[in-house]
C-alpha positions as CSV (number, residue, x, y, z in Angstrom):
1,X,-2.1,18.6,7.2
2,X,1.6,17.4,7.1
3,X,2.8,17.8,3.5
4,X,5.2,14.8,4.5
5,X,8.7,16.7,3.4
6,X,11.8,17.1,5.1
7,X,11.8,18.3,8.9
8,X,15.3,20.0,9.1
9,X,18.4,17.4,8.0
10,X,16.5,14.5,8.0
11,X,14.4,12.6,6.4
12,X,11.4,12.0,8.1
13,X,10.1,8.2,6.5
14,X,13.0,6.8,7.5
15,X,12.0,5.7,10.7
16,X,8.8,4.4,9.0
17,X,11.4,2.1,7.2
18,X,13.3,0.9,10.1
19,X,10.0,0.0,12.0
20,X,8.6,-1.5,8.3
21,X,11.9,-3.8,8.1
22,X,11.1,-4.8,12.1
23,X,7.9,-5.8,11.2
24,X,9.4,-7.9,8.3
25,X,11.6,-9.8,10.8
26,X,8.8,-10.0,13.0
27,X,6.7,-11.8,10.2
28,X,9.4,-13.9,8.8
29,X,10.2,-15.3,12.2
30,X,8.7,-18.9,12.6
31,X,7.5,-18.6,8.9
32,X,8.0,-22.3,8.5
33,X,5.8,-23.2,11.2
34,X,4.0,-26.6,10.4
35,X,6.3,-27.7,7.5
36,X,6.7,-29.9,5.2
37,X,2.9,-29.8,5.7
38,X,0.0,-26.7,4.7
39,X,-2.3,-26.3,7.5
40,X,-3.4,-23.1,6.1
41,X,-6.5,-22.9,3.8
42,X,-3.9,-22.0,1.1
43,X,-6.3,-21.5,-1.9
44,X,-4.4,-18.9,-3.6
45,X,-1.4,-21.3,-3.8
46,X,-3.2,-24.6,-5.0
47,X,-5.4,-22.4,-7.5
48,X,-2.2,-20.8,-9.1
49,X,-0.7,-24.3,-8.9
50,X,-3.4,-25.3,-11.7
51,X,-2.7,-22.6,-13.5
52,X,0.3,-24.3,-14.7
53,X,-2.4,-27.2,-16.7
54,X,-0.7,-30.2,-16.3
55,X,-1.2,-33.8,-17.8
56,X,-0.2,-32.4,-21.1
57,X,-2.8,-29.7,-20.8
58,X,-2.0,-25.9,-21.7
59,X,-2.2,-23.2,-19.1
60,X,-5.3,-22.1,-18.1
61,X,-5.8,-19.0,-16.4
62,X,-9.3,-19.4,-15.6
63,X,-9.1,-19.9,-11.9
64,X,-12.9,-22.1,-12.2
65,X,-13.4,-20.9,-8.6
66,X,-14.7,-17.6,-7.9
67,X,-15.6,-17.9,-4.1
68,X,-12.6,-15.1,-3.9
69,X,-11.5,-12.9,-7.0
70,X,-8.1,-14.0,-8.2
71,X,-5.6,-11.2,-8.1
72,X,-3.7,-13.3,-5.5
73,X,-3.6,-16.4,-7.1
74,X,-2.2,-14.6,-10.3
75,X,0.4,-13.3,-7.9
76,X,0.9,-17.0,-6.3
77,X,1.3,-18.1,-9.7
78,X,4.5,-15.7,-10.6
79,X,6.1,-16.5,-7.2
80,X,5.5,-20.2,-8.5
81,X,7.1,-19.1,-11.8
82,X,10.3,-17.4,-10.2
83,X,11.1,-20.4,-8.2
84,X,10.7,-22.4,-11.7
85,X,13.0,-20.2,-13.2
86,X,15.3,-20.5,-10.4
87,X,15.3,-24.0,-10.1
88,X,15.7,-24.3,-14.0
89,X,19.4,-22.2,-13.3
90,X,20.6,-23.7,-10.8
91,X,19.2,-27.5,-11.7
92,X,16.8,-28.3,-8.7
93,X,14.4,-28.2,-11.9
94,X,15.5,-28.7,-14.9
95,X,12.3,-29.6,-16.3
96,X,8.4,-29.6,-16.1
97,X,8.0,-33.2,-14.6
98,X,10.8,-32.3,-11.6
99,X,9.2,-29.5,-11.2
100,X,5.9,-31.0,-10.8
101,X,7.3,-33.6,-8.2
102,X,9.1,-31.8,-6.1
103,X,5.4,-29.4,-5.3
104,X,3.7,-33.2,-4.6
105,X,6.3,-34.4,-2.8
106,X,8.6,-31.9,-0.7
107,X,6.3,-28.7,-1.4
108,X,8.2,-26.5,1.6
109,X,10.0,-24.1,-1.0
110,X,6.6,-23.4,-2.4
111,X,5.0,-22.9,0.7
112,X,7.8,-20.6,2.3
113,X,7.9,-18.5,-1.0
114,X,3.9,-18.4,-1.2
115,X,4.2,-17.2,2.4
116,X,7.2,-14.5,2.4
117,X,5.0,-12.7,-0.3
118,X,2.1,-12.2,2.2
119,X,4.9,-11.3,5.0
120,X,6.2,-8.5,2.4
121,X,2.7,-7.1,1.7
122,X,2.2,-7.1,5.9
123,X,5.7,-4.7,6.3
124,X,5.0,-2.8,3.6
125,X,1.0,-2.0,5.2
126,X,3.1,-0.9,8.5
127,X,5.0,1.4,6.6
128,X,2.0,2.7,4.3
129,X,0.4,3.1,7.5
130,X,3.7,5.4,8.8
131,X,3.1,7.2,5.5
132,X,-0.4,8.0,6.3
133,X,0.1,9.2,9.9
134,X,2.9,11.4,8.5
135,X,1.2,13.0,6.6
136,X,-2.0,13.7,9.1
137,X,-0.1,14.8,11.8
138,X,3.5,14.7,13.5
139,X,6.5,12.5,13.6
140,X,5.4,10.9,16.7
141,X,1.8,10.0,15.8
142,X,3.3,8.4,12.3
143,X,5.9,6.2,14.9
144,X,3.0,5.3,17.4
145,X,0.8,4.1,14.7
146,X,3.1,1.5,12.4
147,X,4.8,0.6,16.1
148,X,1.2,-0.5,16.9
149,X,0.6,-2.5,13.9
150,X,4.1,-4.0,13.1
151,X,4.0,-5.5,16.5
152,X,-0.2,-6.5,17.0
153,X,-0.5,-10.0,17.0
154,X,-3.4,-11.1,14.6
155,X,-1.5,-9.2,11.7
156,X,1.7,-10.7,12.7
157,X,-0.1,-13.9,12.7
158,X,-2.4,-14.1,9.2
159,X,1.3,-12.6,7.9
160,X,2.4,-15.9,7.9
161,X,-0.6,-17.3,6.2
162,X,-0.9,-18.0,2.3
163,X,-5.0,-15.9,2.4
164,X,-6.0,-13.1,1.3
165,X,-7.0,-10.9,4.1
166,X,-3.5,-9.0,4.9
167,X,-3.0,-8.7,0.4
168,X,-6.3,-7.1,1.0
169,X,-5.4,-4.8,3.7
170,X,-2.2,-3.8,1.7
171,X,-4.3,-2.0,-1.1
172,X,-6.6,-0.7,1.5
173,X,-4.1,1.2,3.0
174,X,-2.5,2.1,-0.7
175,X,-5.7,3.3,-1.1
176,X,-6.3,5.7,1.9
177,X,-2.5,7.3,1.5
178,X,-3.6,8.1,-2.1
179,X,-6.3,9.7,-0.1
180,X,-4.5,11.5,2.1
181,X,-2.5,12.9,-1.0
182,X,-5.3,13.7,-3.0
183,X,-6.5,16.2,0.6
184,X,-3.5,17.3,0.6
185,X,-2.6,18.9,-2.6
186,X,-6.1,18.6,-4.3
187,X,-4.0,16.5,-7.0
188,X,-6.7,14.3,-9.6
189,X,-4.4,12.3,-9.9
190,X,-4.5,10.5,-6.4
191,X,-7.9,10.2,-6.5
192,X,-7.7,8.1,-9.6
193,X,-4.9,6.2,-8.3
194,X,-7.1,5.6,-5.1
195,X,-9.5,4.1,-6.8
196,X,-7.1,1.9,-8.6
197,X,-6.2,0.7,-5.8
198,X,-9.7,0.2,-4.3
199,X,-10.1,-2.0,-7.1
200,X,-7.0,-4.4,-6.4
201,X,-8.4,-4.4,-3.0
202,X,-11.5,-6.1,-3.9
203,X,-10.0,-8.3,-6.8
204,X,-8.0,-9.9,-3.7
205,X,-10.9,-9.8,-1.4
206,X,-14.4,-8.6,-2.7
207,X,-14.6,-7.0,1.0
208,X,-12.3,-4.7,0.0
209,X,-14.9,-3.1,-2.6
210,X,-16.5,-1.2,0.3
211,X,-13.7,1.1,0.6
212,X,-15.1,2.8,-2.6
213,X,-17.9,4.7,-0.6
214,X,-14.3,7.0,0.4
215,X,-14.1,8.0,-3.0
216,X,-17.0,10.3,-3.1
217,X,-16.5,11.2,0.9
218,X,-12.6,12.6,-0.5
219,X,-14.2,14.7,-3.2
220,X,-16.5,16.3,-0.7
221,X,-13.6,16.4,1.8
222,X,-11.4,18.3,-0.1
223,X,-12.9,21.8,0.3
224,X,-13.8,22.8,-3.2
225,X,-16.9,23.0,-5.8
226,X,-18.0,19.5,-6.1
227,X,-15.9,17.8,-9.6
228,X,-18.1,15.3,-11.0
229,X,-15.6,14.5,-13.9
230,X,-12.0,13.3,-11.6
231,X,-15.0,11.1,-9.6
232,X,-16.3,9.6,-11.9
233,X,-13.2,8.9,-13.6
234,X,-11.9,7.4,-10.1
235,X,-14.9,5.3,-9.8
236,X,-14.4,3.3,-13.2
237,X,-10.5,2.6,-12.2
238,X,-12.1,1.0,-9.4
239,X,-13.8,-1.3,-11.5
240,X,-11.7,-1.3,-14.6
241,X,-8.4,-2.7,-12.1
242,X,-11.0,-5.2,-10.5
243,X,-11.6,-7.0,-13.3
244,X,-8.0,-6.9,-15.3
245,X,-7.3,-8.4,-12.3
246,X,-9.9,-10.9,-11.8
247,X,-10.7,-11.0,-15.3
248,X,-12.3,-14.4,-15.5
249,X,-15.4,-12.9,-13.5
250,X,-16.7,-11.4,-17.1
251,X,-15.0,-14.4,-19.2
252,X,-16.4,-17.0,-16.7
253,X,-19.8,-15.2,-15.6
254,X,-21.9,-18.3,-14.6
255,X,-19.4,-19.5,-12.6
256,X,-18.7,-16.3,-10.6
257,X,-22.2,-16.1,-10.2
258,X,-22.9,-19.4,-9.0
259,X,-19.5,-19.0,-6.3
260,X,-20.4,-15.7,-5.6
261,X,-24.1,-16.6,-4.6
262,X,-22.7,-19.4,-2.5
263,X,-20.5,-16.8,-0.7
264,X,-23.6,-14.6,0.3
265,X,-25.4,-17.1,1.5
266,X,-22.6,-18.5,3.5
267,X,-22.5,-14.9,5.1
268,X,-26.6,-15.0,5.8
269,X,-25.9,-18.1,7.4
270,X,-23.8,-17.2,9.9
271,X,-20.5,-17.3,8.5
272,X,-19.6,-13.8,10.1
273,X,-21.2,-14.6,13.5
């Protein structure tokens, strides 16, 4: 396996960059399609917009909607909060209520800033994805592989949409790089990391906690007497990041429950075809 160093005098992730900041352009290009209006579902964005508890109301963090975890709205919700800040220095907001009406009435900023953070998780799973191949095999395999993603369609496409699925497939490929480096140099570390990672993948989309059936698979991959302790240890970061993530699914059980059971029987119904 390719321990991903240097091959000669250069660098060998830097075309991984270039092709990651081609995908970016890719993504950003016609990233205001459909404005002033949202056609996307857009949940993460109106759920982090009630964050904010308006009406004279305080914040409330509870989400009250569990039908996905919440790790993106929380991230919506500091985009939200940047642009706040920004508007309060350069006075497109100086206060709450202007705030407040320019997201009701002209809510294109918040759309557009919603959607560039899905576009930079997209370029940065192309060049995770560089990473990767790197370190499996050669130069060339690493180049063929992010080529292939940073320019397929459907990615390009749902990288322009304020959902969850590409925020998902981000920490899915954190997660298999940390992988790769736990195989490579046998490193605990990386295996806990991996399933930190495992565990933002699901608190963006509960999908995403599938991926912790690798976990076990990399300890018996990596050629050694079998180390119950560094598995185990990986297996509760998986759920320990899931819920400071989505941490309302312990603080607001009945309501996860109730959203949550509506979500599986959406799937037995033929949701997924």
């Amino acid at each position: 396996m390719n321990d991903g160093r240097r091959d000669g005098p250069w660098n060998p992730l830097w075309p991984g960059i270039v092709i990651a900041l081609v995908a970016a352009l890719v993504r950003i290009h016609h990233i205001g399609w459909g404005l002033p209006d949202c056609f996307e579902e857009a949940v993460s964005l109106r759920r982090a917009w009630g964050f904010w508890g308006w009406d004279g109301k305080p914040f409330d963090f509870n989400p009250h909607f569990f039908n996905y975890p919440t790790l993106y709205f929380y991230a919506q919700f500091v985009v939200q909060a940047f642009l706040r800040a920004a508007g309060a220095l350069t006075g497109a907001f100086p206060d709450a209520t202007s705030f407040r009406v320019a997201y009701l009435t002209a809510p294109a900023p918040f759309i557009l800033a919603g959607r560039s953070l899905t576009v930079l998780a997209g370029s940065c799973t192309v060049w995770l994805l560089f990473a990767t191949a790197r370190r499996i095999g050669a130069a060339a395999l690493a180049v063929a592989a992010a080529t292939l993603l940073a320019f397929a369609p459907v990615h390009i496409d749902k990288s322009r949409f304020l959902e969850v699925d590409v925020p998902m497939t981000f920490f899915v490929a954190l997660a298999l790089y940390l992988l790769v480096r736990f195989l490579s140099g046998r490193e605990n570390r990386f295996l806990v990391a991996a399933g930190c990672a495992v565990g933002l993948a699901a608190s963006t989309k509960y999908p995403g906690a599938l991926l912790a059936a690798e976990l076990p698979l990399a300890v018996l991959l990596a050629g050694r007497p079998f180390r119950v302790g560094p598995l185990v240890i990986s297996l509760a970061a998986v759920v320990l990041s899931f819920l400071a993530a989505s941490p309302y699914i312990l603080l607001d059980h009945a309501a996860f429950l109730r959203d949550f059971a509506f979500e599986s029987y959406h799937m037995k119904t033929g949701h997924l075809g």
